[in-house]
N, C-alpha and C positions, 0 to 999 in steps of 0.2 A: 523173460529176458534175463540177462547176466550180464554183471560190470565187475572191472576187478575194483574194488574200492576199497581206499587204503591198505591194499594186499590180501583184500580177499574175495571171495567171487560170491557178492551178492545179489539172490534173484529177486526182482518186478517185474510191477504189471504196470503200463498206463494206459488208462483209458479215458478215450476223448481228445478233444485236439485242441490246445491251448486258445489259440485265433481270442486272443485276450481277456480268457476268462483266468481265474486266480485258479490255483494247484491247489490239491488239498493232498498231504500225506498221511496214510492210515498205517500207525504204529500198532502193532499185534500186543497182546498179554504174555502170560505162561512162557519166560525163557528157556528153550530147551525143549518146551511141549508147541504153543502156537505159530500160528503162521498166519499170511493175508488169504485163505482160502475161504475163511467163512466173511471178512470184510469184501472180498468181492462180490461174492452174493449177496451183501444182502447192499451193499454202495455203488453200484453198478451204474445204475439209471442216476444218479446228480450228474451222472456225466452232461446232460442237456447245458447243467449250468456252470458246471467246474472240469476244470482236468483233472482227474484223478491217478494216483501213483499208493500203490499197494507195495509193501517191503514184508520180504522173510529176515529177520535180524539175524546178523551175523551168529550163528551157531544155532538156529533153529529153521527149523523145516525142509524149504531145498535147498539155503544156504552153505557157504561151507562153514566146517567149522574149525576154528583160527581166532583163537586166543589172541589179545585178554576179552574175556564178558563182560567188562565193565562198564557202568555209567556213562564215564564219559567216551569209551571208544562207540558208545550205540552211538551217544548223539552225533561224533565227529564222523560214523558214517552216515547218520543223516543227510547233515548239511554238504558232505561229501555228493552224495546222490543228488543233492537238491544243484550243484555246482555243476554236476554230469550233465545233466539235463538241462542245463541253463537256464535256470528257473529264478527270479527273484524272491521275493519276499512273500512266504507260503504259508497258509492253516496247514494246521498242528491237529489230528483226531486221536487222540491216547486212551483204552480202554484197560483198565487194570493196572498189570506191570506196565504197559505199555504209557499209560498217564504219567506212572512216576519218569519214566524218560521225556514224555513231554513236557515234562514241568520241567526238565535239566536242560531240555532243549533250549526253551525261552530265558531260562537267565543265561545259560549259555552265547544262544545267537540273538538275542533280542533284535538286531537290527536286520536280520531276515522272516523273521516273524509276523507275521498279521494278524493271527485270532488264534486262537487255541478251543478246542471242544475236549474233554474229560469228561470221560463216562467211567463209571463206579472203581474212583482209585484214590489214593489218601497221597497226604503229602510227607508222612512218615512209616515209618514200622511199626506203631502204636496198636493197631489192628492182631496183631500175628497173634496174641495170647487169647483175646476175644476172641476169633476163627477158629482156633483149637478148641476152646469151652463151646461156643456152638456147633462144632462138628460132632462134637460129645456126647451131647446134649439131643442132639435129633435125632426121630425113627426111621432116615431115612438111608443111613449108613449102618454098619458095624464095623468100621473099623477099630482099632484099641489104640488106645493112647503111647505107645510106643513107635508104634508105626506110623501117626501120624504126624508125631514131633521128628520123629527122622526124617520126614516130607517135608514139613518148613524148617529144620535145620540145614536143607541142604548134604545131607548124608545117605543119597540115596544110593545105590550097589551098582546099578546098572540098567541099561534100556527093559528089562524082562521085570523088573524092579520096579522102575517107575512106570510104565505100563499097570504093573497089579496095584501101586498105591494108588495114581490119579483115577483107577477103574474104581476104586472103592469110594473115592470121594466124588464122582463124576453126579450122584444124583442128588447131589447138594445144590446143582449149580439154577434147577429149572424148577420153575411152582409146579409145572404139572410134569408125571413122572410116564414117559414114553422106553421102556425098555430096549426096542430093537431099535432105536434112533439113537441111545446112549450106546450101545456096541458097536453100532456104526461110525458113530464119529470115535470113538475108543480105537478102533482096526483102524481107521485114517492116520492115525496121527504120525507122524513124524517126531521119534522121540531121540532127545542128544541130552542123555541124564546130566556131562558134564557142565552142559551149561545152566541147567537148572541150580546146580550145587553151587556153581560160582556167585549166581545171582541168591539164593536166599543165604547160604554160607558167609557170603564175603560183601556183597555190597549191600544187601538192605541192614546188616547191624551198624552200618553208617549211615543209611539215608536219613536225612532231615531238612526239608526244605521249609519249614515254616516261617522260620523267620526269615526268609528271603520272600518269599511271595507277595508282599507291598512292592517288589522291584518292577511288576509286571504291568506293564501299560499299556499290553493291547486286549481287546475284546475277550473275554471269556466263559464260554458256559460250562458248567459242574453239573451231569446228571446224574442220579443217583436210584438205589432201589430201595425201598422201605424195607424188605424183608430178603437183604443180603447176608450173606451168612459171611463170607471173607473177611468183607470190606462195607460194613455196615456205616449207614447215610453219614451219623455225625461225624466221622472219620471227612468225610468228601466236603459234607459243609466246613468244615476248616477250611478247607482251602481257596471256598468261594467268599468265606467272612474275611479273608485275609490280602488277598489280591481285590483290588481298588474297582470298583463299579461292575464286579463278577456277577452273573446269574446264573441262581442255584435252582436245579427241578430235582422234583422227586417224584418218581413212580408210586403211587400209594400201594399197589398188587404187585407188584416184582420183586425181583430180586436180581443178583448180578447175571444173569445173562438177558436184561431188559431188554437189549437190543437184537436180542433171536427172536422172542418173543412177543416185540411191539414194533417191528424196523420199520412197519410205514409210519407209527407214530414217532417214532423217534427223528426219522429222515425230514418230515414236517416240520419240528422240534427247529433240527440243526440247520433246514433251509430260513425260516423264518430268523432266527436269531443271527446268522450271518447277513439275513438281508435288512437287519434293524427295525424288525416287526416286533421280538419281543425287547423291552428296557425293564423289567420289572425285574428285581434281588428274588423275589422268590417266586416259582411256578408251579402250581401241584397239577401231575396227570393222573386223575383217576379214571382209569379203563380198565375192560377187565378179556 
């Protein structure tokens, strides 16, 4: 579906039928690269317990794209959508870049907010220098350290551009290395370099939310992967030691695509802890 929201045409999904269960919105990663395509799949089925509402953020995937990329115009189309829909007070799923908006979201709209889930995202740009030494560092890439600091600068040339950098860094993202599944989703992607550059370019040399994250007083769970290369765990545990009665898991075998590759352990994870089954600060999942 398509709405015009705040002047621009962005596409969801909902699935499920309200009939009084709580909304959950799933905010995508990768500005410019991601979209809700692989959250459909793999969050489909909680529909039993939630409504579920899928977004392509404004300048990624089938969205249009219609400047500014910023911060806060993702969140004010959130809450935008969330008003379309006449939705009250909703879970927040933020995976990556997409956490860092849900984290802008709840001190933003705190008073439409109900719980928030964050899976493997930080609450500053502290990460960017670490991601680059460990992109470096592994067998699992060649790419050269010029090409990749123009990847997180934000200074990338063009869709044909970004296509060949994220294709170079694409098998950093999985423990186990599947080649024709990494081409595959590489030819999927829906790529709008401009909005990539705005977001690593212009907004994350500003983001910092830590010392706001005591502001947050609804429910929150931080999962994380032991062996992420981006956005490595103590990054995430900040923001679970920081916000007031947070509970943090870590994947002990993962790394940041934990939730491609554990989605029924994870989906378990996120039903339990919204139904107040887990209260414990810290949870380890060791599977393998």
């Amino acid at each position: 579906m398509q709405a015009a929201i705040n002047g621009c045409d962005i596409y969801y999904e909902v699935i499920g039928e309200a009939a009084g269960k709580d909304a959950i919105f799933f905010i995508h990663g990768g500005p410019g690269l991601g979209d809700c395509r692989g959250d459909v799949l793999t969050f489909s089925d909680l529909q039993d317990e939630y409504q579920l509402v899928f977004i392509d953020m404004r300048g990624s995937g089938r969205s249009a794209d219609v400047p500014p990329y910023t911060h806060k115009q993702w969140v004010d189309d959130i809450d935008a959508l969330r008003e379309h829909l006449g939705l009250d007070k909703i879970i927040l799923h933020g995976a990556s870049y997409g956490g860092f908006i849900v984290q802008e979201y709840v001190l933003a709209y705190p008073e439409n907010t109900k719980a928030i889930l964050l899976n493997v995202t930080a609450p500053d740009n502290d990460h960017h220098f670490k991601a680059i030494d460990n992109a470096l560092q592994s067998d699992k890439t060649e790419i050269d350290k010029d090409s990749l600091i123009r990847l997180f600068d934000g200074k990338v040339e063009s869709n044909d551009d970004f296509k060949k950098l994220y294709g170079d860094i694409l098998p950093l993202y999985t423990m186990k290395q599947d080649v024709e599944a990494q081409k595959a989703k590489l030819d999927s992607i829906y790529f709008h370099y401009a909005t990539h550059n705005e977001a690593f370019h212009s907004n994350l040399t500003s983001f910092d939310l830590k010392e706001r994250l005591q502001e947050v007083t609804v429910p929150a769970m931080v999962t994380a992967g032991k062996h992420d290369w981006i956005i490595p765990p103590n990054y995430s545990k900040q923001i679970a030691d920081r916000i007031p009665g947070a509970t943090f898991v870590l994947f002990e075998n993962y790394g940041h695509s934990l939730v491609r590759e554990q989605g029924d352990v994870y989906k378990q994870l996120l039903r339990d802890f919204l139904n107040g089954k887990i209260t414990e600060e810290f949870v380890s999942v060791d599977v393998n």
